[in-house]
CHARMM internal coordinates of N, CA and C (Angstrom, degrees):
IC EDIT
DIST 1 N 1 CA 1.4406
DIST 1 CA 1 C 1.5148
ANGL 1 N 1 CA 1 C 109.16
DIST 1 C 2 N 1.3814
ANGL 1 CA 1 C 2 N 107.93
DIHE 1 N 1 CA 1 C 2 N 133.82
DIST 2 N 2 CA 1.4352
ANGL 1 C 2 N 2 CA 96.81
DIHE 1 CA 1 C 2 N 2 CA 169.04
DIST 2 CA 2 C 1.4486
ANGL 2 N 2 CA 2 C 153.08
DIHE 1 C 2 N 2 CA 2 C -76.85
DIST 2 C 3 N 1.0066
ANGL 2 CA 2 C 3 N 171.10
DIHE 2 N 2 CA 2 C 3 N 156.94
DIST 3 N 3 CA 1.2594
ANGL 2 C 3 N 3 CA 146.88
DIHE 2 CA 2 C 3 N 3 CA -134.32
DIST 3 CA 3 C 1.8474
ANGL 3 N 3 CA 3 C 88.20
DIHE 2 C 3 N 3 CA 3 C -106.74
DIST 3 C 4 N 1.6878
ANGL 3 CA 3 C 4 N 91.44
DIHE 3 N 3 CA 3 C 4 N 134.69
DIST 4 N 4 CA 2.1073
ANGL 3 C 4 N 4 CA 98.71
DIHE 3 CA 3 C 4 N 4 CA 171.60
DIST 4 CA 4 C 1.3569
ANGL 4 N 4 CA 4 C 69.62
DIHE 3 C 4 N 4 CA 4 C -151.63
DIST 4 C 5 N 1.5743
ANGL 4 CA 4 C 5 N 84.81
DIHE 4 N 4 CA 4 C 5 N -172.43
DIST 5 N 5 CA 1.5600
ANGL 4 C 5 N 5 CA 126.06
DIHE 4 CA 4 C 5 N 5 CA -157.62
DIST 5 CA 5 C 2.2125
ANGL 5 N 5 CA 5 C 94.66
DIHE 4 C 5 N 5 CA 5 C -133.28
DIST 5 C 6 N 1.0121
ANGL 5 CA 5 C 6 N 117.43
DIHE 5 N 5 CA 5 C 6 N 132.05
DIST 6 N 6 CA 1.6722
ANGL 5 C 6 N 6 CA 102.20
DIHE 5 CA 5 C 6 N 6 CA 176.36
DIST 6 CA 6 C 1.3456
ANGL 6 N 6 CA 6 C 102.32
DIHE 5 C 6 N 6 CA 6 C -103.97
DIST 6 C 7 N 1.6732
ANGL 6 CA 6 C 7 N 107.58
DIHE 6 N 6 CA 6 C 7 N 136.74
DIST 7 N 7 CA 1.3365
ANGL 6 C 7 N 7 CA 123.28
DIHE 6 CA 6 C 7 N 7 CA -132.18
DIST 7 CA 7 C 1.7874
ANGL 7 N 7 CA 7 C 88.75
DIHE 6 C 7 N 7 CA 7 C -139.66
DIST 7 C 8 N 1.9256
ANGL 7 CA 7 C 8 N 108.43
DIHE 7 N 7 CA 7 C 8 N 123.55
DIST 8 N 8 CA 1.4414
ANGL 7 C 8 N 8 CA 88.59
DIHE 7 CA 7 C 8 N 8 CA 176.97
DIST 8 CA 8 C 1.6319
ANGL 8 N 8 CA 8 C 131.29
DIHE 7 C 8 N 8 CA 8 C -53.22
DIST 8 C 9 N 1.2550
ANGL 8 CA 8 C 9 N 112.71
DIHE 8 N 8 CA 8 C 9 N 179.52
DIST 9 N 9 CA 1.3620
ANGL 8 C 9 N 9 CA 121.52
DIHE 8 CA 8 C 9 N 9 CA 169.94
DIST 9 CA 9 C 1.8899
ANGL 9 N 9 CA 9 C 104.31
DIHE 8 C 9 N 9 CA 9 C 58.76
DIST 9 C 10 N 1.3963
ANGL 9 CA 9 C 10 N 124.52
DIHE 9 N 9 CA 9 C 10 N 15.43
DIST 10 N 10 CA 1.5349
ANGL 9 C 10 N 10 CA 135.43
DIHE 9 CA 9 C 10 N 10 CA 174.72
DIST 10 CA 10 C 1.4849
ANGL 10 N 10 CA 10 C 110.34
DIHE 9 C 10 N 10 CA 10 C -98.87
DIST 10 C 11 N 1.1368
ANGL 10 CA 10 C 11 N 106.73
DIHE 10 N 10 CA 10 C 11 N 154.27
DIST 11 N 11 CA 1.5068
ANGL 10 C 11 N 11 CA 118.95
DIHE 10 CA 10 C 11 N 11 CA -171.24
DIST 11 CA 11 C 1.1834
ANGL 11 N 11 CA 11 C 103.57
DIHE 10 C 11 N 11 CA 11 C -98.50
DIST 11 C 12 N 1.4548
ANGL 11 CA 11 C 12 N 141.17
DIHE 11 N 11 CA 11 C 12 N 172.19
DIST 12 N 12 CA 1.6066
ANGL 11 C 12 N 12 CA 125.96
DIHE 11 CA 11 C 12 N 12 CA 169.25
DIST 12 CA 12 C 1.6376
ANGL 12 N 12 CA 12 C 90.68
DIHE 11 C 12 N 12 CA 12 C 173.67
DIST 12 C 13 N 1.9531
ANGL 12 CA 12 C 13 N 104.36
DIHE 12 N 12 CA 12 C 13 N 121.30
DIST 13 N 13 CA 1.1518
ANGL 12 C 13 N 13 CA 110.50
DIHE 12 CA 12 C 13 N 13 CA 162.28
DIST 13 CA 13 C 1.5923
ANGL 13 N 13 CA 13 C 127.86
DIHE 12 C 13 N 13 CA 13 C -109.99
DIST 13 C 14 N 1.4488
ANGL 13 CA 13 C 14 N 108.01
DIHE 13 N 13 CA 13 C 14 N 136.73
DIST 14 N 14 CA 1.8585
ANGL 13 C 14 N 14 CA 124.99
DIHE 13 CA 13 C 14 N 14 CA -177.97
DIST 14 CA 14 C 1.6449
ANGL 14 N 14 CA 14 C 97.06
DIHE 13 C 14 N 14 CA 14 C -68.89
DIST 14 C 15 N 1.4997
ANGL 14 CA 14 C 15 N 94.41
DIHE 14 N 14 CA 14 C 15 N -179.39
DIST 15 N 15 CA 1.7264
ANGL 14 C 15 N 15 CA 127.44
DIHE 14 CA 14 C 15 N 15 CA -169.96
DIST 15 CA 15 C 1.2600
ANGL 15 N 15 CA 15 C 89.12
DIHE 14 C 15 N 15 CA 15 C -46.86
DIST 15 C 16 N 1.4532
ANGL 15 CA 15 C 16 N 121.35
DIHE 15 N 15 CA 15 C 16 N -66.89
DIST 16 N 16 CA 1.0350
ANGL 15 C 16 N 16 CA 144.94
DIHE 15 CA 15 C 16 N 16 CA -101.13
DIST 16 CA 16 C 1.6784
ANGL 16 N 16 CA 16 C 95.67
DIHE 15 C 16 N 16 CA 16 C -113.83
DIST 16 C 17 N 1.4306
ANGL 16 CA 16 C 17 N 134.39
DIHE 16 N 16 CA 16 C 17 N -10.06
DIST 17 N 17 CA 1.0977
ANGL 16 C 17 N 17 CA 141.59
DIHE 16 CA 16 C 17 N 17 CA -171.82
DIST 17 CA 17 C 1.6456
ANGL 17 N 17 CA 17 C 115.62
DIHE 16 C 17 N 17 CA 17 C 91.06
DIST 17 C 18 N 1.2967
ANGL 17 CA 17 C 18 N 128.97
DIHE 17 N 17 CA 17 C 18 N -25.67
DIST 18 N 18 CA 1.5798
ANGL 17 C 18 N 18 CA 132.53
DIHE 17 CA 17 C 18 N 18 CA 168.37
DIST 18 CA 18 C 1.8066
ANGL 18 N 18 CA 18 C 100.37
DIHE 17 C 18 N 18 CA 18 C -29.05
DIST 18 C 19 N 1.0810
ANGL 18 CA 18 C 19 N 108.46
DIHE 18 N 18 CA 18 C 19 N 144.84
DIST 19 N 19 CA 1.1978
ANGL 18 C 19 N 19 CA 124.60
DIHE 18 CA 18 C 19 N 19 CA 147.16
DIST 19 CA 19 C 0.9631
ANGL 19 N 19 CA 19 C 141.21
DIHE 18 C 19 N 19 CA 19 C -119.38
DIST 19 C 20 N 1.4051
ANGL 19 CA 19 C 20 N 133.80
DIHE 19 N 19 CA 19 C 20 N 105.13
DIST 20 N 20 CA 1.7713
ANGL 19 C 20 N 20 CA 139.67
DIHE 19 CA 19 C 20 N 20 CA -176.97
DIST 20 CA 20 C 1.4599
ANGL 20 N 20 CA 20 C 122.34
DIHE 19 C 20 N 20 CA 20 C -81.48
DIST 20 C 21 N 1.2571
ANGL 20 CA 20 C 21 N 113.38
DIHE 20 N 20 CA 20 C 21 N 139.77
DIST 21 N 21 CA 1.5577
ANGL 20 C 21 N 21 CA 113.32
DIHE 20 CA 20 C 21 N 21 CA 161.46
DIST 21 CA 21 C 1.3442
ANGL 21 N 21 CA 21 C 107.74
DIHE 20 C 21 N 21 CA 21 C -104.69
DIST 21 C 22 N 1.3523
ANGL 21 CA 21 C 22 N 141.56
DIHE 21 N 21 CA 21 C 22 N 117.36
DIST 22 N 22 CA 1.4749
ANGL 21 C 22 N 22 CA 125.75
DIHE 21 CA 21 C 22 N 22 CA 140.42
DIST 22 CA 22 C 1.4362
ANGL 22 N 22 CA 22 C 153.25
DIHE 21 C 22 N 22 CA 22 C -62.18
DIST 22 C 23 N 1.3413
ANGL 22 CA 22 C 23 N 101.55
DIHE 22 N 22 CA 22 C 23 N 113.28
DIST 23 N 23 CA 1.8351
ANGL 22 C 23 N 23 CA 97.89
DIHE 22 CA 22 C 23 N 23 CA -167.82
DIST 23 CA 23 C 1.7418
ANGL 23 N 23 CA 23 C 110.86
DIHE 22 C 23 N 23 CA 23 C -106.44
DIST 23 C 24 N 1.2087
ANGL 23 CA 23 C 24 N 112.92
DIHE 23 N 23 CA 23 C 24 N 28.24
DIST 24 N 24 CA 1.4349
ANGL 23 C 24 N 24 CA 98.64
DIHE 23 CA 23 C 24 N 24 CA -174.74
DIST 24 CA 24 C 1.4483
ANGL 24 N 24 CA 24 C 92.74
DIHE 23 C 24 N 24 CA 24 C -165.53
DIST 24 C 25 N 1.7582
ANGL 24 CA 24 C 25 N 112.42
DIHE 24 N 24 CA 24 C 25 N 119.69
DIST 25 N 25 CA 1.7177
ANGL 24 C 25 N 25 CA 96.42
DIHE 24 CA 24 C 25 N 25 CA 142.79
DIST 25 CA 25 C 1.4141
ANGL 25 N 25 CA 25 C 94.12
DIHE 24 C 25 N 25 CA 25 C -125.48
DIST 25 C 26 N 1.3808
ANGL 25 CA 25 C 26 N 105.57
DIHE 25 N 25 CA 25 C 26 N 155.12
DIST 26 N 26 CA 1.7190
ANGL 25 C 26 N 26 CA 112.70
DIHE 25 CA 25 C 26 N 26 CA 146.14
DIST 26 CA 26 C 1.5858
ANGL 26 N 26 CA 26 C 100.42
DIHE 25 C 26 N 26 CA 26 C -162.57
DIST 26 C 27 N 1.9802
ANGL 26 CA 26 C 27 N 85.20
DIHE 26 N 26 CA 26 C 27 N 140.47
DIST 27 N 27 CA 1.1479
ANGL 26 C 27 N 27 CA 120.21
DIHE 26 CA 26 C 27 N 27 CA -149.01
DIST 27 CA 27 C 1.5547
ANGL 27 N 27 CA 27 C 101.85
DIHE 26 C 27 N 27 CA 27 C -78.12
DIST 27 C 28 N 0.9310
ANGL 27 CA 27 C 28 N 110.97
DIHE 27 N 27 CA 27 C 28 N -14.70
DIST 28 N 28 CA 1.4729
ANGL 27 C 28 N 28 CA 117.81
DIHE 27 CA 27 C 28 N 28 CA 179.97
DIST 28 CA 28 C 1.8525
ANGL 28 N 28 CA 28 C 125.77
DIHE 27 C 28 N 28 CA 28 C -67.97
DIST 28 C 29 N 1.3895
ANGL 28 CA 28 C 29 N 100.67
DIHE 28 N 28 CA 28 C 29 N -6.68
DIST 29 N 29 CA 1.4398
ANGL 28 C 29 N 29 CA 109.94
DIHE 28 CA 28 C 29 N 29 CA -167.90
DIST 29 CA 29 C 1.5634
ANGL 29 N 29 CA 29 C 96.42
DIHE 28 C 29 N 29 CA 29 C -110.03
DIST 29 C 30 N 1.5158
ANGL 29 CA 29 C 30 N 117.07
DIHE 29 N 29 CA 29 C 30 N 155.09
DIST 30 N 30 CA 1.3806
ANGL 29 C 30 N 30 CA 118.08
DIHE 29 CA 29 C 30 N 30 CA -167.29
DIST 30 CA 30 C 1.8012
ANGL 30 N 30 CA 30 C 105.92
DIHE 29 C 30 N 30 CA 30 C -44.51
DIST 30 C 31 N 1.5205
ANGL 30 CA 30 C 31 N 116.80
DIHE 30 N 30 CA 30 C 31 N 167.55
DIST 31 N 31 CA 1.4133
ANGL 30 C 31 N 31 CA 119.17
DIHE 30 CA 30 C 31 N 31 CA 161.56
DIST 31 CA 31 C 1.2598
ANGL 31 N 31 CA 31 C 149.09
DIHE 30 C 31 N 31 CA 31 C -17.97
DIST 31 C 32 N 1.3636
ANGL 31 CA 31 C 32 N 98.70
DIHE 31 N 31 CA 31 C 32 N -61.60
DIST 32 N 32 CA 1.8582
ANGL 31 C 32 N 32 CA 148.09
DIHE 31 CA 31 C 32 N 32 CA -174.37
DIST 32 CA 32 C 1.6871
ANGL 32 N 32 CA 32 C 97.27
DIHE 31 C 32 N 32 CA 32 C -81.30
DIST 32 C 33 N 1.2110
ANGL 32 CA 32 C 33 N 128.57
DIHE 32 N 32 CA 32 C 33 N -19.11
DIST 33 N 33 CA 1.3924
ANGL 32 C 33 N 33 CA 145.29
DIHE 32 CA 32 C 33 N 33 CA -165.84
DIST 33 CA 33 C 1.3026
ANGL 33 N 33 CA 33 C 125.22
DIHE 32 C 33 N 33 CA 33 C -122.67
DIST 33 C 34 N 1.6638
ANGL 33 CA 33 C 34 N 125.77
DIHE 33 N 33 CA 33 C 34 N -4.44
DIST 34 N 34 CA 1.2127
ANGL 33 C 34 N 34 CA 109.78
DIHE 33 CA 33 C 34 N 34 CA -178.63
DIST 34 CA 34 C 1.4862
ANGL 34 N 34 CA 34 C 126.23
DIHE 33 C 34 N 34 CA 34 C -106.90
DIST 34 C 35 N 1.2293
ANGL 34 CA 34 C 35 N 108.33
DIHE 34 N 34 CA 34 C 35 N 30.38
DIST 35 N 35 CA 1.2720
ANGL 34 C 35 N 35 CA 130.57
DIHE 34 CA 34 C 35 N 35 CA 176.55
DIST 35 CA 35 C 1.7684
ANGL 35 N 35 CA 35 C 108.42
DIHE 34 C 35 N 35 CA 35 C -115.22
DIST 35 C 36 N 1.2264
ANGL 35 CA 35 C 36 N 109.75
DIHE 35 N 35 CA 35 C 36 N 138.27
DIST 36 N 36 CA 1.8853
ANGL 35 C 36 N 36 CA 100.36
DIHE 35 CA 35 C 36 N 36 CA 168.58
DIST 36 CA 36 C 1.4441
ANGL 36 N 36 CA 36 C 92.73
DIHE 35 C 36 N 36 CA 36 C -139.31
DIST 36 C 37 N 1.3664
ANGL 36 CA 36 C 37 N 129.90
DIHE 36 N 36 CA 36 C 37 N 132.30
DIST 37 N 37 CA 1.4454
ANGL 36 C 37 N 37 CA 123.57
DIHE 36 CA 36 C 37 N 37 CA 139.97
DIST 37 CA 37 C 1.6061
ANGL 37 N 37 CA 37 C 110.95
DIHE 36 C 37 N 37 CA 37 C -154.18
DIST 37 C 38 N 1.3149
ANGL 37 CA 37 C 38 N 112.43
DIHE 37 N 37 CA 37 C 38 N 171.69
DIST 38 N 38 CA 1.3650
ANGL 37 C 38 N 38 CA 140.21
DIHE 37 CA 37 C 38 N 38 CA -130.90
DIST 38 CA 38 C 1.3519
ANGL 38 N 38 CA 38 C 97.36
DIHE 37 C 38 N 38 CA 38 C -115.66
DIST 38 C 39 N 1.6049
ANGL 38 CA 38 C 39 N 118.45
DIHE 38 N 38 CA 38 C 39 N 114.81
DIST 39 N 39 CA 1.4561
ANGL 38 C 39 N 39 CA 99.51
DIHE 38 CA 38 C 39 N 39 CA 164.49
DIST 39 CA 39 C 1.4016
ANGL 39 N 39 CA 39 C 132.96
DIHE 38 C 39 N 39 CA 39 C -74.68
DIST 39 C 40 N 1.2459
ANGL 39 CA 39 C 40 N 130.15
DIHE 39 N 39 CA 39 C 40 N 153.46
DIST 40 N 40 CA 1.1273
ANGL 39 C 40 N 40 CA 146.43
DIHE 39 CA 39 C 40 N 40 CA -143.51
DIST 40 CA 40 C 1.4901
ANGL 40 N 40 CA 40 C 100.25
DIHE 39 C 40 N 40 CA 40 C -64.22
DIST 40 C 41 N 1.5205
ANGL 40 CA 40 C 41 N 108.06
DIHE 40 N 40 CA 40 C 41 N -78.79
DIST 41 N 41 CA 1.2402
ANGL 40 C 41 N 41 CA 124.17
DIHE 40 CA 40 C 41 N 41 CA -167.70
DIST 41 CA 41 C 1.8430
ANGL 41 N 41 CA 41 C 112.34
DIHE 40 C 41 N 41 CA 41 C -77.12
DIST 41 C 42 N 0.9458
ANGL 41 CA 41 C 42 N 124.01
DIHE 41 N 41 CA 41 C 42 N 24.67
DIST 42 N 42 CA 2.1277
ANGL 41 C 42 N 42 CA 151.90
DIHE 41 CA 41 C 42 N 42 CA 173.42
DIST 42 CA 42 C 1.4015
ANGL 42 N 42 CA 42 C 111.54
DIHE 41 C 42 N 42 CA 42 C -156.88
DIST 42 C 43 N 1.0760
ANGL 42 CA 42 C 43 N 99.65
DIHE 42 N 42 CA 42 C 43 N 158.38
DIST 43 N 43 CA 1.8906
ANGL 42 C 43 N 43 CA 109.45
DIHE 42 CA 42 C 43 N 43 CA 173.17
DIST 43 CA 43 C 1.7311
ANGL 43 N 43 CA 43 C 92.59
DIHE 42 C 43 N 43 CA 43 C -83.08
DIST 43 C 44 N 1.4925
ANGL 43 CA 43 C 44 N 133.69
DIHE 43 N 43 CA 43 C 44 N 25.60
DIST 44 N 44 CA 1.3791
ANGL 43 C 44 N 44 CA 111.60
DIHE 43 CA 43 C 44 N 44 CA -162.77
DIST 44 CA 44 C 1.4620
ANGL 44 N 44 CA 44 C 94.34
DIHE 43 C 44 N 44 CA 44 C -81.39
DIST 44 C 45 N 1.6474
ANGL 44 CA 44 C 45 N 105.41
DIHE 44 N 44 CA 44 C 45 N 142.11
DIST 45 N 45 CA 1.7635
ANGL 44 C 45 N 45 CA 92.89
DIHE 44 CA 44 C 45 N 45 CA 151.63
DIST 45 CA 45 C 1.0361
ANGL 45 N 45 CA 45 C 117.66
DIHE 44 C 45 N 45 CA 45 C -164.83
DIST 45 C 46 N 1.5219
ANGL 45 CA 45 C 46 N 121.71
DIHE 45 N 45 CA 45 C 46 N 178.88
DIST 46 N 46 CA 1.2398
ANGL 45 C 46 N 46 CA 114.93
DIHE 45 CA 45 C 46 N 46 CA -126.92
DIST 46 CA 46 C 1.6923
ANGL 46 N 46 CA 46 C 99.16
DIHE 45 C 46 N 46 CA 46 C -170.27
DIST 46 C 47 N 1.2506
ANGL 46 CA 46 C 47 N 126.20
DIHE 46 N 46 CA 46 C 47 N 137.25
DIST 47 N 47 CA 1.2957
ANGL 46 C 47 N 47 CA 163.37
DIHE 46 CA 46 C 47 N 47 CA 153.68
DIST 47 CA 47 C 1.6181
ANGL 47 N 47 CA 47 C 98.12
DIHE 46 C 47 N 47 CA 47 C -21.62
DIST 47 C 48 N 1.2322
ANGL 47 CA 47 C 48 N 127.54
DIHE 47 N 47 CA 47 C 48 N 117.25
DIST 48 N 48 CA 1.8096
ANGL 47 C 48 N 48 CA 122.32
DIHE 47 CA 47 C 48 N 48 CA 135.85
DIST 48 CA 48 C 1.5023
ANGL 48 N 48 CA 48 C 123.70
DIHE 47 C 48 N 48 CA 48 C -134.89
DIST 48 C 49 N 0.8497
ANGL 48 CA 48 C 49 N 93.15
DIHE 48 N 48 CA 48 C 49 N 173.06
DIST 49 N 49 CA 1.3324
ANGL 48 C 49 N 49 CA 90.95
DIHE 48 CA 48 C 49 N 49 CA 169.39
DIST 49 CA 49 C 1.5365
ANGL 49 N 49 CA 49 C 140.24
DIHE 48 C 49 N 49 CA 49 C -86.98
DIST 49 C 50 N 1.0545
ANGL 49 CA 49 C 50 N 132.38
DIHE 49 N 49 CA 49 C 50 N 153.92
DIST 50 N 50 CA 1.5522
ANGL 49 C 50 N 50 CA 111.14
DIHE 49 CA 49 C 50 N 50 CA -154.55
DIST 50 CA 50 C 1.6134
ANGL 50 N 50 CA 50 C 110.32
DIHE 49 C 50 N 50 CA 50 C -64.91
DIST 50 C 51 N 1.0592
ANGL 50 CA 50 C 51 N 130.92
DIHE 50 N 50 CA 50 C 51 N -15.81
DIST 51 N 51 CA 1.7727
ANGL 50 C 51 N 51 CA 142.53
DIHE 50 CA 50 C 51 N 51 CA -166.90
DIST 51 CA 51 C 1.6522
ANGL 51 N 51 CA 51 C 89.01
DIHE 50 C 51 N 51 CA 51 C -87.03
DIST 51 C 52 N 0.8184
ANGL 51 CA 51 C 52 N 129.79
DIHE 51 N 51 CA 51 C 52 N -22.32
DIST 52 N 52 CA 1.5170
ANGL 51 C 52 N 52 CA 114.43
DIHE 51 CA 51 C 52 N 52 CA 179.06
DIST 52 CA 52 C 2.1648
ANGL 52 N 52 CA 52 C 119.74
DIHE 51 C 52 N 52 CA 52 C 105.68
DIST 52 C 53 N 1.7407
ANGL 52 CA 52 C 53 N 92.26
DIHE 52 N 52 CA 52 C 53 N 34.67
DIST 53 N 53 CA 1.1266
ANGL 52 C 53 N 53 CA 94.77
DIHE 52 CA 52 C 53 N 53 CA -164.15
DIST 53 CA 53 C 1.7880
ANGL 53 N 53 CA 53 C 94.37
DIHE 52 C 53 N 53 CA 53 C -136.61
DIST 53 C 54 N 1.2046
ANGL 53 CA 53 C 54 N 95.78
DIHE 53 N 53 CA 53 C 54 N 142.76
DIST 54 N 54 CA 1.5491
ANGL 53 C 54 N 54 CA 103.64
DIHE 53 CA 53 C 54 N 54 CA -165.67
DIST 54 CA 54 C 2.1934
ANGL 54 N 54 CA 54 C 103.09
DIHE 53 C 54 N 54 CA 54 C -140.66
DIST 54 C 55 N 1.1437
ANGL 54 CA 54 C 55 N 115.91
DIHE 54 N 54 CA 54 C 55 N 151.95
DIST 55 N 55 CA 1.4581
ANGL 54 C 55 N 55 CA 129.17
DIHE 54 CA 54 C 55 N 55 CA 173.96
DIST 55 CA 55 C 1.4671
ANGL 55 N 55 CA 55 C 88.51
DIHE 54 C 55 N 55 CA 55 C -82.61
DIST 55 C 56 N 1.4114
ANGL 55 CA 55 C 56 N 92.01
DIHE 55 N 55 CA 55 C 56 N 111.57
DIST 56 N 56 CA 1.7462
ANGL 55 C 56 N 56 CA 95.00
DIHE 55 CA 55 C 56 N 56 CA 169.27
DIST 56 CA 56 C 1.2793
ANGL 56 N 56 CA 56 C 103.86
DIHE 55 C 56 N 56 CA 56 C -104.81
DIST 56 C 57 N 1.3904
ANGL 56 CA 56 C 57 N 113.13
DIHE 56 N 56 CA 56 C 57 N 136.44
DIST 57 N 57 CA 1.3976
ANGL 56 C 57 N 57 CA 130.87
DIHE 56 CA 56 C 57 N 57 CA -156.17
DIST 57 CA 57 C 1.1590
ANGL 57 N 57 CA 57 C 148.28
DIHE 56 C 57 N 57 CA 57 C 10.09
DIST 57 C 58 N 1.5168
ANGL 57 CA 57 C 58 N 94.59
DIHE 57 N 57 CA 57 C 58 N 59.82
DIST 58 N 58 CA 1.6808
ANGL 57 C 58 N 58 CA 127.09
DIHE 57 CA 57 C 58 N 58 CA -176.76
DIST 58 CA 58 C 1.9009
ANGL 58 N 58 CA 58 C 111.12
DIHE 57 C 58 N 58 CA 58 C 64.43
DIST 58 C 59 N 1.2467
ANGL 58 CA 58 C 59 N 107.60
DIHE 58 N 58 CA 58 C 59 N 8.93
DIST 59 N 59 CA 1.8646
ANGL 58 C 59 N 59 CA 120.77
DIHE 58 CA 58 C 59 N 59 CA 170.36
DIST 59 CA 59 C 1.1846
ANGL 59 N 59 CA 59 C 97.88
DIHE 58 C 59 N 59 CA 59 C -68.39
DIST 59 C 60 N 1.1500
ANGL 59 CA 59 C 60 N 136.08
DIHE 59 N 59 CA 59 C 60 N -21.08
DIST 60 N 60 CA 1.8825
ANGL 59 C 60 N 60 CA 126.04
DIHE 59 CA 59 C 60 N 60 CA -157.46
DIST 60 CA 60 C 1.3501
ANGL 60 N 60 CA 60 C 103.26
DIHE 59 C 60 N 60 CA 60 C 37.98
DIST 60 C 61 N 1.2308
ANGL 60 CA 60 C 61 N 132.02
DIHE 60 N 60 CA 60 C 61 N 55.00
DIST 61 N 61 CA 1.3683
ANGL 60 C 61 N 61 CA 141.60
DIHE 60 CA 60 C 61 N 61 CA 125.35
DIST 61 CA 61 C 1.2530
ANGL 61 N 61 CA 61 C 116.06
DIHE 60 C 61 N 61 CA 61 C -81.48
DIST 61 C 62 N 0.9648
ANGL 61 CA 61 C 62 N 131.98
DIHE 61 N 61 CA 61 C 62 N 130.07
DIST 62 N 62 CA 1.4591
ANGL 61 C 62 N 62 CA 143.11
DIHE 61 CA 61 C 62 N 62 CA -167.34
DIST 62 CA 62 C 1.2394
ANGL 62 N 62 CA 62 C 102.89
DIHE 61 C 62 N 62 CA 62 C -104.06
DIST 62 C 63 N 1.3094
ANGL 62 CA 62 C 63 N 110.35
DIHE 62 N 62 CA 62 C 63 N 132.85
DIST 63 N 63 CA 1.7666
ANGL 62 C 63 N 63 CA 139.37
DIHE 62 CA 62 C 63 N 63 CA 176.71
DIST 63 CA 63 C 1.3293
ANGL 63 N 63 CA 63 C 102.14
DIHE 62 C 63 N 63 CA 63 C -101.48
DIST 63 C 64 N 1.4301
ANGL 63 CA 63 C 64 N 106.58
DIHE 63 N 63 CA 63 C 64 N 139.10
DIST 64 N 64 CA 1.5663
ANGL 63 C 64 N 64 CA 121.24
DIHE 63 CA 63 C 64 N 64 CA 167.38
DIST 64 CA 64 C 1.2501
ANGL 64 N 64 CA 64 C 89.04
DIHE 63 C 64 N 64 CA 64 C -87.47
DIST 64 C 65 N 1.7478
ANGL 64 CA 64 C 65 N 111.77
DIHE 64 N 64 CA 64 C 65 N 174.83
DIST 65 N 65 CA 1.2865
ANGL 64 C 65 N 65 CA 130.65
DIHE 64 CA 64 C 65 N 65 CA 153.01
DIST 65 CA 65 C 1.5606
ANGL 65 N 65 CA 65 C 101.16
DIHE 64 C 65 N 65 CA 65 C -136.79
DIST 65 C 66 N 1.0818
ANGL 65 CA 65 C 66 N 108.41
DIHE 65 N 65 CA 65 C 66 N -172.49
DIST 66 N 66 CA 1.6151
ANGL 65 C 66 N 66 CA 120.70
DIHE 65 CA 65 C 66 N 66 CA -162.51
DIST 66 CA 66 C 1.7649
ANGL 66 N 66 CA 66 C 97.11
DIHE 65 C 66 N 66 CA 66 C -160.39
DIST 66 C 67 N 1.4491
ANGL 66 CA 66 C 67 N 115.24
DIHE 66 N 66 CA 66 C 67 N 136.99
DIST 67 N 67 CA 1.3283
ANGL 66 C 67 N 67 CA 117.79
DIHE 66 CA 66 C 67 N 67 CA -171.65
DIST 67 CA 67 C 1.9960
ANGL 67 N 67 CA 67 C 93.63
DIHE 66 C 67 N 67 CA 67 C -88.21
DIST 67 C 68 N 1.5943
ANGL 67 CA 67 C 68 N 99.22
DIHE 67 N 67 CA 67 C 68 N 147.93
DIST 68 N 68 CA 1.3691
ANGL 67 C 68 N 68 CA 110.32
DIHE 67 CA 67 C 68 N 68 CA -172.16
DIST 68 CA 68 C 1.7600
ANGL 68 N 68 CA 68 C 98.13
DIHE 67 C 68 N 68 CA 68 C -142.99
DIST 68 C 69 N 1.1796
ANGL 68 CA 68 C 69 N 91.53
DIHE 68 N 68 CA 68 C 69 N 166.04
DIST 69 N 69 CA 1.8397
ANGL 68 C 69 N 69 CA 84.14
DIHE 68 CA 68 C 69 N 69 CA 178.98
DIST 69 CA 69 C 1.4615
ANGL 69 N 69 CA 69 C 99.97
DIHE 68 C 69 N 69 CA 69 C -110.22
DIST 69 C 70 N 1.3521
ANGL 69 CA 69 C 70 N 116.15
DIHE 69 N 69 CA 69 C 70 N 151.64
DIST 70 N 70 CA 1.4343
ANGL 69 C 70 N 70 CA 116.28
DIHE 69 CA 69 C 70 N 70 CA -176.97
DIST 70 CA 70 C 1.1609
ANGL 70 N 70 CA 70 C 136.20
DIHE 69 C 70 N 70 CA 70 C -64.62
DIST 70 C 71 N 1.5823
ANGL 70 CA 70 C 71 N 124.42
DIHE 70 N 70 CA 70 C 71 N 141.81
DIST 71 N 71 CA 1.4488
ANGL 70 C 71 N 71 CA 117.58
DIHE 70 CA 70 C 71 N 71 CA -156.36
DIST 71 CA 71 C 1.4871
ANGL 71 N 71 CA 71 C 113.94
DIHE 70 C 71 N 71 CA 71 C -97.56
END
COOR INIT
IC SEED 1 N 1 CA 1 C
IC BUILD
């Protein structure tokens, strides 16, 4: 994967097929935390980190994402 940054108002798809939009960073909140966005297809959302790596479903296994354009 290549190295980004997750950037509001960006699309970005996991392993797993989910798709996220991000609408929020601020840098001020721990590491693991300064990313928030919303999956696409649920209001779910959820915490990553700015590199594009998130605790997928509280395992602390870390999910990549990959930037996608919106569907």
């Amino acid at each position: 994967m290549e190295k980004f940054q997750l950037k509001p108002g960006s699309f970005y798809k996991a392993r797993d097929g989910e798709v996220w939009c991000c609408f929020k960073v601020n840098l001020r909140e721990p590491v693991q935390a300064q990313a928030r966005c919303v999956q696409v297809s649920s209001d779910r959302v959820e915490y990553f980190f700015l590199d594009g790596r998130y605790d997928s479903a509280g395992k602390r296994e870390h999910t990549l994402v990959s930037v996608v354009s919106p569907t």
